[in-house]
KOLDOZA-980842 format. One record per atom (N, C-alpha, C): residue in one letter; chain; atom name; x, y, z. Coordinates in nm, 2 decimals. Each point is the difference from the previous one (the first is absolute). Layout:
BEGIN
ATOM   rest   kette   atom     east    north       up
ATOM      a       A     CA        X        Y        Z
...
REM end
This chain:
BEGIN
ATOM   rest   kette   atom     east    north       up
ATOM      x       A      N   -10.36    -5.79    -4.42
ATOM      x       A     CA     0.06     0.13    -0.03
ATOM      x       A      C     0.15    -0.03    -0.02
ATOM      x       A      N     0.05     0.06    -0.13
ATOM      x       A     CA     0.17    -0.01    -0.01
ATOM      x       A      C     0.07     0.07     0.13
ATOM      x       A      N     0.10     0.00     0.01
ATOM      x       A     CA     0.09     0.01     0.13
ATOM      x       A      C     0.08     0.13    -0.09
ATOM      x       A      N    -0.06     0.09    -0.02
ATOM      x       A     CA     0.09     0.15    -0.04
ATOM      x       A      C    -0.05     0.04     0.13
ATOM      x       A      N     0.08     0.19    -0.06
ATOM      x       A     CA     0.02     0.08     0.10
ATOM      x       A      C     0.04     0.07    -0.06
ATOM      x       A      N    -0.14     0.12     0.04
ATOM      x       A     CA    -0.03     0.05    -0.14
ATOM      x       A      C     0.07     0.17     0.09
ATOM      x       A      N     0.06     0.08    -0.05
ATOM      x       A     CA     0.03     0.17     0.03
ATOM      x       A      C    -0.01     0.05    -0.09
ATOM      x       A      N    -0.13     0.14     0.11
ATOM      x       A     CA    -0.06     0.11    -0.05
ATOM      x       A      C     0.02     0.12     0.08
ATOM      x       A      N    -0.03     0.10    -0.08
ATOM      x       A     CA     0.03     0.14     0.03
ATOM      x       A      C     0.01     0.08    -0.08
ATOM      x       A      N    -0.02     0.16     0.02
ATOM      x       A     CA     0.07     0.06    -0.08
ATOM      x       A      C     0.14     0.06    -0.05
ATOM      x       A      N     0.02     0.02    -0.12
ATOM      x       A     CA     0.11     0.02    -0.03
ATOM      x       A      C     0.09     0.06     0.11
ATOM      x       A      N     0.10    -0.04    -0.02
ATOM      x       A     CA     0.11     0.02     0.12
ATOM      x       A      C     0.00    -0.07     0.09
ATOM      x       A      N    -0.09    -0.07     0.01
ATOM      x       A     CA     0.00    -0.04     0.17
ATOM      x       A      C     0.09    -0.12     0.07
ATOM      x       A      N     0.10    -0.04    -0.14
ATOM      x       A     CA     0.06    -0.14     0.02
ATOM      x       A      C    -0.04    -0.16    -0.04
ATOM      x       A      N    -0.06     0.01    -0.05
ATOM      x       A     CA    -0.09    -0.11    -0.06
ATOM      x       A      C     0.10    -0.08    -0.13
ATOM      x       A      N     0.11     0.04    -0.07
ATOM      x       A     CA     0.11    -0.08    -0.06
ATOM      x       A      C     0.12    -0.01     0.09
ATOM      x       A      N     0.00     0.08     0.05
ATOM      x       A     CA     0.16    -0.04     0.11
ATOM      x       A      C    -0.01    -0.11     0.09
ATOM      x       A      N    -0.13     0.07     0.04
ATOM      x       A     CA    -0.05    -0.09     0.13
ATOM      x       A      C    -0.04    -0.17    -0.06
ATOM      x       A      N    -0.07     0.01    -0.07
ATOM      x       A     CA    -0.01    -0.15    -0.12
ATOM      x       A      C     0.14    -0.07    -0.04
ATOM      x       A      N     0.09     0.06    -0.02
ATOM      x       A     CA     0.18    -0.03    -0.02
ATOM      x       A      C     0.03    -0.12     0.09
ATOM      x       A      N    -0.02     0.14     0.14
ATOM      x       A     CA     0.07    -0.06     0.12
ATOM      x       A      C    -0.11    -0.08     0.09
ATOM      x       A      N    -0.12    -0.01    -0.05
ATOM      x       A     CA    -0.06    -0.12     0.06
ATOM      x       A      C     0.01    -0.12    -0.09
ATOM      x       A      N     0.00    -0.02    -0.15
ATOM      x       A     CA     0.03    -0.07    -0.05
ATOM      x       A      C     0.13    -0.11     0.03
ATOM      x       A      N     0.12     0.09     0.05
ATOM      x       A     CA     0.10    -0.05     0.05
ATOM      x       A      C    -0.02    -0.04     0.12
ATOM      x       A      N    -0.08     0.04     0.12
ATOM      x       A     CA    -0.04    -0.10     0.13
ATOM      x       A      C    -0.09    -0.08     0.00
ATOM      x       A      N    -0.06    -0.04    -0.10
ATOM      x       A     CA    -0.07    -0.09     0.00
ATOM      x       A      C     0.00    -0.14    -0.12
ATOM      x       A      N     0.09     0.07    -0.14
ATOM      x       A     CA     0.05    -0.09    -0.04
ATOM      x       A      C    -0.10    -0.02    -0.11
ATOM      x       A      N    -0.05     0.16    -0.03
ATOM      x       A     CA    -0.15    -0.02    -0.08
ATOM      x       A      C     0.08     0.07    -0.15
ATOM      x       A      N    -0.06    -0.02    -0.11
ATOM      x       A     CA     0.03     0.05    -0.13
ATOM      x       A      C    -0.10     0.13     0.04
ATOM      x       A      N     0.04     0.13    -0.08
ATOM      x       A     CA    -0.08     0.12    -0.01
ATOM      x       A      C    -0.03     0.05    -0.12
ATOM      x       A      N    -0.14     0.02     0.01
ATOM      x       A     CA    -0.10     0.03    -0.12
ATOM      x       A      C     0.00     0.17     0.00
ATOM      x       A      N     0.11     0.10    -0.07
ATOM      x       A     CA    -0.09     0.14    -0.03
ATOM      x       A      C    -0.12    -0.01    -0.08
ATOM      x       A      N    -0.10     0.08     0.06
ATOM      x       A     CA    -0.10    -0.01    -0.12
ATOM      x       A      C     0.04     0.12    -0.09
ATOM      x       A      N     0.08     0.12     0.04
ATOM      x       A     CA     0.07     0.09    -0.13
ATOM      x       A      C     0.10    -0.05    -0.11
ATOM      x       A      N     0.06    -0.09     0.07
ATOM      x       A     CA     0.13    -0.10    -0.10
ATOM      x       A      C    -0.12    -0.06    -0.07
ATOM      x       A      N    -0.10    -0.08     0.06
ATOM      x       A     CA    -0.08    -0.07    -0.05
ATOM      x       A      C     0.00     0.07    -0.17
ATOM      x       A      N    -0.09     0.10     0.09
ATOM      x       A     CA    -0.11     0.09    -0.12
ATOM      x       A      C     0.11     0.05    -0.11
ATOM      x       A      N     0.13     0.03     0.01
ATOM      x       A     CA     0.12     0.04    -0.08
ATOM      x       A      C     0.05    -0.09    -0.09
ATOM      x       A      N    -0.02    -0.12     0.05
ATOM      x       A     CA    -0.03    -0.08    -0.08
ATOM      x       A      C    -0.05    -0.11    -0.08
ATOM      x       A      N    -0.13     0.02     0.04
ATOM      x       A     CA    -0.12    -0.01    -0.11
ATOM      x       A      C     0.02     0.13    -0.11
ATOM      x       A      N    -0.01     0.07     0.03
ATOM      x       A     CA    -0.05     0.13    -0.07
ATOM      x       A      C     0.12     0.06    -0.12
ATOM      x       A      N     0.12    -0.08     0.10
ATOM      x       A     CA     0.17     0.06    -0.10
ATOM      x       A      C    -0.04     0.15     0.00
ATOM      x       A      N    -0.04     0.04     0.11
ATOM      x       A     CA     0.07     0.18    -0.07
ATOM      x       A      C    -0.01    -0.01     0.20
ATOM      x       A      N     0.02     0.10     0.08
ATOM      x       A     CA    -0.02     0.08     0.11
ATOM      x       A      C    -0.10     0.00     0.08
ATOM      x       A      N    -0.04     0.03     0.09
ATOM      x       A     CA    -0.14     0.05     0.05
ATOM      x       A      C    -0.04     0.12    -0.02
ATOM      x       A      N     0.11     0.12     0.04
ATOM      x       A     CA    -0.04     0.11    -0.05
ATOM      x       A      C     0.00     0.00    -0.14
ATOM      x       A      N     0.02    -0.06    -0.09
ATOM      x       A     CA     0.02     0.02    -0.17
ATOM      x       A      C    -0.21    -0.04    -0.04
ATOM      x       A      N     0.01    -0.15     0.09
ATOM      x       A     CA    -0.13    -0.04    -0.01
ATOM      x       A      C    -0.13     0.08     0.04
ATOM      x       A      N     0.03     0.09     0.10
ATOM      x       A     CA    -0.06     0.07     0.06
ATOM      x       A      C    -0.09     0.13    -0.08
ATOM      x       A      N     0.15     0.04    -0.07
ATOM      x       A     CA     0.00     0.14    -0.10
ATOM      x       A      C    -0.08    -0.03    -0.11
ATOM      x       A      N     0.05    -0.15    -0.04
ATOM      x       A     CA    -0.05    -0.10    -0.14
ATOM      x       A      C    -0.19     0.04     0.05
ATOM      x       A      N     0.01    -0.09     0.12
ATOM      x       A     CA    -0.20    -0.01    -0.02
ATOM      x       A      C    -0.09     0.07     0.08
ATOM      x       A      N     0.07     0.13     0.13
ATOM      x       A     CA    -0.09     0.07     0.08
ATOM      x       A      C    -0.05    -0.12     0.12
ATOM      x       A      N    -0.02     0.11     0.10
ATOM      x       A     CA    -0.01    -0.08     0.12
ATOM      x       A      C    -0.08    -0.11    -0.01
ATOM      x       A      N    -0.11     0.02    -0.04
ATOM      x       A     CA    -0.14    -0.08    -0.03
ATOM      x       A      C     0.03    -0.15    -0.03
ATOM      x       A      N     0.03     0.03    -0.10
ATOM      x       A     CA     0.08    -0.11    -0.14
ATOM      x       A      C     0.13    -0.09     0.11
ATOM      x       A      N     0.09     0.05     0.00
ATOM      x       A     CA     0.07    -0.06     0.09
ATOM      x       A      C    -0.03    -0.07     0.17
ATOM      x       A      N    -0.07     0.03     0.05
ATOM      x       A     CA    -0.07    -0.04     0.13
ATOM      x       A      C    -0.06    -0.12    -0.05
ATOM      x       A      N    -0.07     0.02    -0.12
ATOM      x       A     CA    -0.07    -0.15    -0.06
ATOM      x       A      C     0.09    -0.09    -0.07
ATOM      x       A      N     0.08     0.03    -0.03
ATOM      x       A     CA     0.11    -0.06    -0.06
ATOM      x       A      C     0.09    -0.09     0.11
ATOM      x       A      N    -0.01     0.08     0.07
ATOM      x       A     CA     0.11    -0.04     0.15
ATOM      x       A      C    -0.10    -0.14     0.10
ATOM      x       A      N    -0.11     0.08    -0.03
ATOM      x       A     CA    -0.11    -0.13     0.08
ATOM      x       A      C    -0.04    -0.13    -0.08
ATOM      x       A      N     0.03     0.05    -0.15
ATOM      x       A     CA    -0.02    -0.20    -0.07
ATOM      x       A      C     0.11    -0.08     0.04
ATOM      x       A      N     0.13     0.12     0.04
ATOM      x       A     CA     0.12    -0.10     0.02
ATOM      x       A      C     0.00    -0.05     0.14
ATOM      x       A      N    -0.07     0.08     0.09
ATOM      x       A     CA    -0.04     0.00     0.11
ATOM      x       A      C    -0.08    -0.18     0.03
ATOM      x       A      N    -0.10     0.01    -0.07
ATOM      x       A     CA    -0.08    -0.05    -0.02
ATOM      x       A      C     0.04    -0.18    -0.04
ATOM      x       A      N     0.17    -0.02    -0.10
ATOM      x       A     CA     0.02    -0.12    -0.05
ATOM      x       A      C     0.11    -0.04     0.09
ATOM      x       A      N     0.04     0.09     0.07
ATOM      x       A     CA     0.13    -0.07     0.08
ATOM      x       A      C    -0.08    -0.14     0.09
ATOM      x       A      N     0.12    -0.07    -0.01
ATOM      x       A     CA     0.04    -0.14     0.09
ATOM      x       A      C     0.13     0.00     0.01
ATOM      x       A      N    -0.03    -0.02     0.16
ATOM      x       A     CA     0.11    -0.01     0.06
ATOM      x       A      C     0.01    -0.12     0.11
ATOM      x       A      N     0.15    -0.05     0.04
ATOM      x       A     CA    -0.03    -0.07     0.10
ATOM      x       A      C     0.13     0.02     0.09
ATOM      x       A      N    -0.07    -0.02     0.13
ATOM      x       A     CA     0.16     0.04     0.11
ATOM      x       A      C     0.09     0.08     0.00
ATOM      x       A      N    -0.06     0.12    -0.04
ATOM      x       A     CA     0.08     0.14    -0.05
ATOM      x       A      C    -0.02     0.12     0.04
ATOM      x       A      N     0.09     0.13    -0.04
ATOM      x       A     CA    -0.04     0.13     0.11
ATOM      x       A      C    -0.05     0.08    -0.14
ATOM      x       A      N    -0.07     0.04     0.04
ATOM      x       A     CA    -0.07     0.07    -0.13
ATOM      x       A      C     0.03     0.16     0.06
ATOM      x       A      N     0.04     0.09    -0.07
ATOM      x       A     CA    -0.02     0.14    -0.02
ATOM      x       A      C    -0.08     0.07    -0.05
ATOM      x       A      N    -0.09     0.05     0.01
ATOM      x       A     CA    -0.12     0.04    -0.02
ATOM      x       A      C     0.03     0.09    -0.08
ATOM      x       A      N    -0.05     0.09    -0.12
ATOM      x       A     CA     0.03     0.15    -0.04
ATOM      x       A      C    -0.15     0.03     0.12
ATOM      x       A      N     0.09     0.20     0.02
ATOM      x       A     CA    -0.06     0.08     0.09
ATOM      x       A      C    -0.18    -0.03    -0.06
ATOM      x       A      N    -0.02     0.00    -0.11
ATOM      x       A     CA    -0.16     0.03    -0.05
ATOM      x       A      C    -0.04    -0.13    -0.01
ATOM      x       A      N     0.05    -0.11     0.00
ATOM      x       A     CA    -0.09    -0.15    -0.01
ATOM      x       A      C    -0.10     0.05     0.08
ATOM      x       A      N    -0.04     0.05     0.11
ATOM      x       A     CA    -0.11    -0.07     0.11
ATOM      x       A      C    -0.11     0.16    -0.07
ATOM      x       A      N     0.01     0.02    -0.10
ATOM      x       A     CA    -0.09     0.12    -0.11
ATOM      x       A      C    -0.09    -0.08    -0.07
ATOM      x       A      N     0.04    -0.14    -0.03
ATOM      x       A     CA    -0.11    -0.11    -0.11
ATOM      x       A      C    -0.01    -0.06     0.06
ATOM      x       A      N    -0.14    -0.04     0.08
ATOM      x       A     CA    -0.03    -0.08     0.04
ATOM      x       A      C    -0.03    -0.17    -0.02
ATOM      x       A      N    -0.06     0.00    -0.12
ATOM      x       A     CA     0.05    -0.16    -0.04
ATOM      x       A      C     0.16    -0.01    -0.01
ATOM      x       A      N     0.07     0.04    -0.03
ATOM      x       A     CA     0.17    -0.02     0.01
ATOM      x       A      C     0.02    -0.01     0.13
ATOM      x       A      N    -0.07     0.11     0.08
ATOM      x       A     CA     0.05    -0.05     0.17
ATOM      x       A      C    -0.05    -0.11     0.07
ATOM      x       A      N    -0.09     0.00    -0.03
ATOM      x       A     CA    -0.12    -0.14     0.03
ATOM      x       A      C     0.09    -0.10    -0.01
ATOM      x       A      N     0.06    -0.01    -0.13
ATOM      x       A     CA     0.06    -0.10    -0.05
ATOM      x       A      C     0.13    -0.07     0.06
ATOM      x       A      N     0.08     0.13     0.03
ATOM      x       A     CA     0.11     0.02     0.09
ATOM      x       A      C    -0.03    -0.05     0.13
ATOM      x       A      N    -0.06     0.03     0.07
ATOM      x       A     CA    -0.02    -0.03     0.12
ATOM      x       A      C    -0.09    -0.14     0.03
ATOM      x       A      N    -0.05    -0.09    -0.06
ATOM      x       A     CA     0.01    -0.17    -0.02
ATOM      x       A      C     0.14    -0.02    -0.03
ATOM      x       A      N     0.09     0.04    -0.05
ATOM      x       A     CA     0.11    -0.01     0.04
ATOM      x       A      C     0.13    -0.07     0.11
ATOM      x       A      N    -0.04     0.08     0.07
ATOM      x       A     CA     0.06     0.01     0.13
ATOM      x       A      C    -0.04     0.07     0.10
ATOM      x       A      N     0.10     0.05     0.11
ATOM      x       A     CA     0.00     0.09     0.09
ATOM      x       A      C     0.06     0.16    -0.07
ATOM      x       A      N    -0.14     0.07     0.04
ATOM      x       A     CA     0.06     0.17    -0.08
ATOM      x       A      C     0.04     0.06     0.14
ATOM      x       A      N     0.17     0.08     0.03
ATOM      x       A     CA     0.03     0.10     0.05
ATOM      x       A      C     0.02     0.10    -0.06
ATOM      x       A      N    -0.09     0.10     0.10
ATOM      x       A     CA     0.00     0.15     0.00
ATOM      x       A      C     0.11     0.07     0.05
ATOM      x       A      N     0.09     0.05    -0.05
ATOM      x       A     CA     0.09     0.06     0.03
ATOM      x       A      C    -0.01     0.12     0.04
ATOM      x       A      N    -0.01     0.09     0.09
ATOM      x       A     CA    -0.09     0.11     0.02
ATOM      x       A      C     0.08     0.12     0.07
ATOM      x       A      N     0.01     0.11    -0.06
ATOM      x       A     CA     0.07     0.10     0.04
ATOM      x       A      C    -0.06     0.13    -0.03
ATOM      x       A      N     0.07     0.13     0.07
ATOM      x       A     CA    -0.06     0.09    -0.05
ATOM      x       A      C     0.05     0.06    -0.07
ATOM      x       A      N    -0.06     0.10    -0.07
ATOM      x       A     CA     0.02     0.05    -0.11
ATOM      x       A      C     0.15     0.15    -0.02
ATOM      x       A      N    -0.01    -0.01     0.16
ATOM      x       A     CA     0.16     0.01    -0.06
ATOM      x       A      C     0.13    -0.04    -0.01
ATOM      x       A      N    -0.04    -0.15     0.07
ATOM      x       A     CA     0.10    -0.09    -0.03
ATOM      x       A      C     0.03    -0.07    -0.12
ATOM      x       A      N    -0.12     0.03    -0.05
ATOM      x       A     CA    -0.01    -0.09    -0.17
ATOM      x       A      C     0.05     0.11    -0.10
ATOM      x       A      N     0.03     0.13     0.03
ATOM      x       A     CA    -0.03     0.09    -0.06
ATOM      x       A      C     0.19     0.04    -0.01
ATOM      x       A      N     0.06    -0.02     0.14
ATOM      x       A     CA     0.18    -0.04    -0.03
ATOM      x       A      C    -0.02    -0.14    -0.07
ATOM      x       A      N    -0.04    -0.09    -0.01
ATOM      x       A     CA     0.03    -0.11    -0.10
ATOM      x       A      C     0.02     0.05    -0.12
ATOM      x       A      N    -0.14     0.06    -0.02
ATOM      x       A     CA    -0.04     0.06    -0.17
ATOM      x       A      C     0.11     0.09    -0.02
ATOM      x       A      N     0.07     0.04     0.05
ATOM      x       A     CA     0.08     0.12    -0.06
ATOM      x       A      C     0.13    -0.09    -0.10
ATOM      x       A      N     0.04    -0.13     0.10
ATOM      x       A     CA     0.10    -0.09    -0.09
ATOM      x       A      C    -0.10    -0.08    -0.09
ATOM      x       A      N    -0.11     0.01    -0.07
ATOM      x       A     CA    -0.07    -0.07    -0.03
ATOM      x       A      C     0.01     0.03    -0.16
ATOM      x       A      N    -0.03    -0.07    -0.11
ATOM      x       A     CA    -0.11     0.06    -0.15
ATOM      x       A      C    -0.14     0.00     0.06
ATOM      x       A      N    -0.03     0.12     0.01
ATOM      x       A     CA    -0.12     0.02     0.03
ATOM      x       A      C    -0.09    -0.01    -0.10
ATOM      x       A      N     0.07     0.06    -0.12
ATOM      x       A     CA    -0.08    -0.09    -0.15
ATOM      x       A      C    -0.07    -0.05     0.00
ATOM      x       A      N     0.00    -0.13     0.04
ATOM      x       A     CA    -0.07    -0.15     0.01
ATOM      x       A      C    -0.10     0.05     0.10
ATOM      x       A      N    -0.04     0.09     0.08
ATOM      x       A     CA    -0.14     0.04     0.11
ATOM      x       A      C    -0.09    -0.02    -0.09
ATOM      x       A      N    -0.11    -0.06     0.04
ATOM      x       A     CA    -0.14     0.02    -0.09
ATOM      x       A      C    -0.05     0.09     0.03
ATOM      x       A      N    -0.05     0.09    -0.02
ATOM      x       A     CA    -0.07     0.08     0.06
ATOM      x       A      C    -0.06     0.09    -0.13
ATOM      x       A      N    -0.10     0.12     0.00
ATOM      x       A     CA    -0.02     0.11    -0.11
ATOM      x       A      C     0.10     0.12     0.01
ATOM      x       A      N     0.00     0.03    -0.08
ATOM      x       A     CA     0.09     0.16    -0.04
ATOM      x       A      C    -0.05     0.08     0.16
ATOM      x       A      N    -0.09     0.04    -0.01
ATOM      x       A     CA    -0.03     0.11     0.12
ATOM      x       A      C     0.03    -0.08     0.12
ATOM      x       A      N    -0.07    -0.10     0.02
ATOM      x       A     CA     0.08    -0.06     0.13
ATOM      x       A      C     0.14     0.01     0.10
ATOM      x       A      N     0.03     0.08     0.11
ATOM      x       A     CA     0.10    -0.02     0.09
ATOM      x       A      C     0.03    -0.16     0.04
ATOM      x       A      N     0.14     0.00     0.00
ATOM      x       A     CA     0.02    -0.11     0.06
ATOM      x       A      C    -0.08    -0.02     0.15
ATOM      x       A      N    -0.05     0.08     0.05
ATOM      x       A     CA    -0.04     0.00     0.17
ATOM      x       A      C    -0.12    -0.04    -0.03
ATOM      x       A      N    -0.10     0.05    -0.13
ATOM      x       A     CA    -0.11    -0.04     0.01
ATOM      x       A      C    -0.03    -0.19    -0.08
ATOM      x       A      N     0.11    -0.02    -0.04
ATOM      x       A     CA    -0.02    -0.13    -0.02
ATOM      x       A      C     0.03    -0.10     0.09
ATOM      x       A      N     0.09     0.05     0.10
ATOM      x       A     CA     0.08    -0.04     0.11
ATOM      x       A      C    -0.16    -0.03     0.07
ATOM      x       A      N    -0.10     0.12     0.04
ATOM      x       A     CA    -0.13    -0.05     0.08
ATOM      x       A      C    -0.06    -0.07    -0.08
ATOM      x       A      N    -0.06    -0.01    -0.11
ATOM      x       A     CA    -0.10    -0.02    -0.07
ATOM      x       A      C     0.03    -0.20     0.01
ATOM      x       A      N     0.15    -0.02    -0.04
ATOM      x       A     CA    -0.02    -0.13     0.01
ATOM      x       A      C     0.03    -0.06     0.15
ATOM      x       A      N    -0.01     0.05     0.10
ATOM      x       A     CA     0.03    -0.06     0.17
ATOM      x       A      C    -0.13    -0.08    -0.01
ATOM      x       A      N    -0.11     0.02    -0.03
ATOM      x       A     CA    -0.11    -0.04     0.04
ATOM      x       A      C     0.00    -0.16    -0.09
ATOM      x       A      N     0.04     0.03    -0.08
ATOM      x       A     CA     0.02    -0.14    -0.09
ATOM      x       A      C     0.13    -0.11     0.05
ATOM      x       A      N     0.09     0.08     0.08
ATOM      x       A     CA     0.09    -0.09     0.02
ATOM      x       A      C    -0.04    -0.08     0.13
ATOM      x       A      N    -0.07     0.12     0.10
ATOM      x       A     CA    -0.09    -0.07     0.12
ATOM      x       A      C    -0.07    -0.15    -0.04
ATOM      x       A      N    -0.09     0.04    -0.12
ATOM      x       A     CA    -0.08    -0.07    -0.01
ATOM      x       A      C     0.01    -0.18    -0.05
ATOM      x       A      N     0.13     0.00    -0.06
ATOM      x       A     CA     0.08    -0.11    -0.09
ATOM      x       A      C     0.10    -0.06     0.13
ATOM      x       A      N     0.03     0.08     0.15
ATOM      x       A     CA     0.09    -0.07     0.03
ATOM      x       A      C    -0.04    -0.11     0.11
ATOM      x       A      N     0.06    -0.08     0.01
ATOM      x       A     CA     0.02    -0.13     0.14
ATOM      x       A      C     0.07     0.08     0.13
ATOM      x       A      N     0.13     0.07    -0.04
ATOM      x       A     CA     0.07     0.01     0.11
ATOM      x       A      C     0.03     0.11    -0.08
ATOM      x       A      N     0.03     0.08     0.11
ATOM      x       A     CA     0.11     0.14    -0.03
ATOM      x       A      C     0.13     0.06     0.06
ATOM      x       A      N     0.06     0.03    -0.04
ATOM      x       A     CA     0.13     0.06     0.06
ATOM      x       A      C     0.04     0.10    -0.06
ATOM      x       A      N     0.05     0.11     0.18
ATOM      x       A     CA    -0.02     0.13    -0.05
ATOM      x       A      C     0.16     0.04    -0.03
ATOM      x       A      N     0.00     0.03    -0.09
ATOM      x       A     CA     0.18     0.06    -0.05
ATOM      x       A      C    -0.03     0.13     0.05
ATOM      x       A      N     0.11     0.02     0.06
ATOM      x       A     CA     0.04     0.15     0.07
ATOM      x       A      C     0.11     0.05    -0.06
ATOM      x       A      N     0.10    -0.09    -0.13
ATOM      x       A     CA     0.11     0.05    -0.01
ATOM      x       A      C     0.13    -0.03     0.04
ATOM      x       A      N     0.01    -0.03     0.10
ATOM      x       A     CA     0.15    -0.05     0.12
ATOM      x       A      C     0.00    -0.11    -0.09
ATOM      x       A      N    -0.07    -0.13     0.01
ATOM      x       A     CA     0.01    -0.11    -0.02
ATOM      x       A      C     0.08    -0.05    -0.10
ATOM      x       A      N     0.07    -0.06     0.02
ATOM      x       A     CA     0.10    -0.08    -0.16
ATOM      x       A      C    -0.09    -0.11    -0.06
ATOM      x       A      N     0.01    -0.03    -0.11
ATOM      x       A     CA    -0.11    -0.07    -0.07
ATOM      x       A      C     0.04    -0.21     0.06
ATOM      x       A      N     0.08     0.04     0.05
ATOM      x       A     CA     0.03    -0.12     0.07
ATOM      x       A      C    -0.08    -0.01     0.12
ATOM      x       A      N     0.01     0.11     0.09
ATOM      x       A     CA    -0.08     0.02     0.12
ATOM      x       A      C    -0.12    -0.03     0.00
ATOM      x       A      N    -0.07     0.08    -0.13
ATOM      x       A     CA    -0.14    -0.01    -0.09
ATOM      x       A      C    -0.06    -0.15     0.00
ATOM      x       A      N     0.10    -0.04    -0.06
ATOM      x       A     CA    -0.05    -0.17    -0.10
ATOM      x       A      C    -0.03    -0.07     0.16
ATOM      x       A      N     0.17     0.02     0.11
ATOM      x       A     CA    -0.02    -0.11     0.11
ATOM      x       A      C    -0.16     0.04     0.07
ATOM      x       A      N    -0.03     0.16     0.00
ATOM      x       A     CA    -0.17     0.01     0.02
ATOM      x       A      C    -0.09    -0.04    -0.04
ATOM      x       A      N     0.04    -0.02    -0.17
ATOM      x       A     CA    -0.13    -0.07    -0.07
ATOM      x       A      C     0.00    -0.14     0.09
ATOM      x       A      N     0.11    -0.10    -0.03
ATOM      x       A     CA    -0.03    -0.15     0.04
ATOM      x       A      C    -0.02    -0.03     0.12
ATOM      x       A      N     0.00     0.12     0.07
ATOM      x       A     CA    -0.07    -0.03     0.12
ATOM      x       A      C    -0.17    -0.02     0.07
ATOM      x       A      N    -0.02     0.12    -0.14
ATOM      x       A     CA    -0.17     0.01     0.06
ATOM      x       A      C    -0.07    -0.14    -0.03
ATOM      x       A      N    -0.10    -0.04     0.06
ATOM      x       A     CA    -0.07    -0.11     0.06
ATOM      x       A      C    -0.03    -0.05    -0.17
ATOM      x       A      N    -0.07     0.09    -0.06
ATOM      x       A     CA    -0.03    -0.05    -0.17
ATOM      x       A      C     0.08    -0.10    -0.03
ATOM      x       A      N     0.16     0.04     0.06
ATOM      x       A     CA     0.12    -0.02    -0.15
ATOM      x       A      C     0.04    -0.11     0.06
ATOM      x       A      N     0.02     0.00     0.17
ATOM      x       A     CA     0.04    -0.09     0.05
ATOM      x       A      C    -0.07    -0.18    -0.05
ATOM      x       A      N    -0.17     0.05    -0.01
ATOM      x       A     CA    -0.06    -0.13    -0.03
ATOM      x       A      C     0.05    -0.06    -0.13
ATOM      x       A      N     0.07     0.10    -0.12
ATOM      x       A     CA     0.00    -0.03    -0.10
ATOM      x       A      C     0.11    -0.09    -0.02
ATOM      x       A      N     0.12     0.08     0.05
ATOM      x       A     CA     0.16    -0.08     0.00
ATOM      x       A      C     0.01    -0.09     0.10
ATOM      x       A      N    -0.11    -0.01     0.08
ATOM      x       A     CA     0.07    -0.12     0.12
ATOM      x       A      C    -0.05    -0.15    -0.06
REM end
């Protein structure tokens, strides 16, 4: 297994800040999979999004899903990776996947500073109902979890990530 470390969650929950400032304690290069996808694509996420409808883009997102290689790196997950399953599958041979895990109204002050744009989600969809719909998928993809309440500085975060037993085996 490559020695990543992989962060997931839904949107807002800290999953690029936190990736930043663990990358800097541990001395790892950081992989957005949105920068990723922004740059394959040369246009946006939201642009991409509008371009091919949810459908189309979730499969799009999972072949990219699907080709990454990586080595000794913190990977940022987008909110909907753990939606394709061969792209998650894929991800998770990877490395170690953390669950970044908060409630939905802590993610929900994130999203306000957020482009919410880039959410995958359908038209009728509430942000709250996509907030439940994908918990069960993030449960399901993770090794370790950590629950963001909000207080935490993304420094505090990361020294949390490298502590849990997963991460510890990876970097020591």
């Amino acid at each position: 297994m490559s020695q990543n470390i992989l962060l997931m969650g839904p949107p807002g929950a800290g999953k690029s800040v936190v990736s930043k400032a663990l990358s800097q304690l541990l001395q790892m290069p950081v992989i957005d999979i949105d920068d990723l996808l922004e740059s394959l694509w040369e246009c946006s996420v939201e642009d991409k999004l509008i371009q091919v409808g949810t459908k189309e883009f979730l499969e799009l997102e999972g072949q990219v899903a699907c080709s990454l290689d990586a080595e000794k790196s913190i990977i940022s997950l987008s909110g909907s990776n753990p939606l394709h399953e061969a792209g998650m599958k894929h991800l998770c041979s990877l490395g170690q996947v953390i669950y970044l895990k908060s409630s939905f109204g802590v993610v929900q002050r994130f999203l306000a500073q957020m482009k919410t744009g880039r959410i995958v989600k359908e038209p009728h969809q509430s942000l709250e109902e996509v907030f439940a719909y994908r918990a069960s998928f993030y449960e399901k993809y993770a090794d370790a979890t950590l629950l963001v309440d909000g207080s935490q500085t993304p420094e505090a975060m990361a020294r949390q990530v490298s502590q849990l037993e997963c991460i510890r085996t990876l970097t020591s």
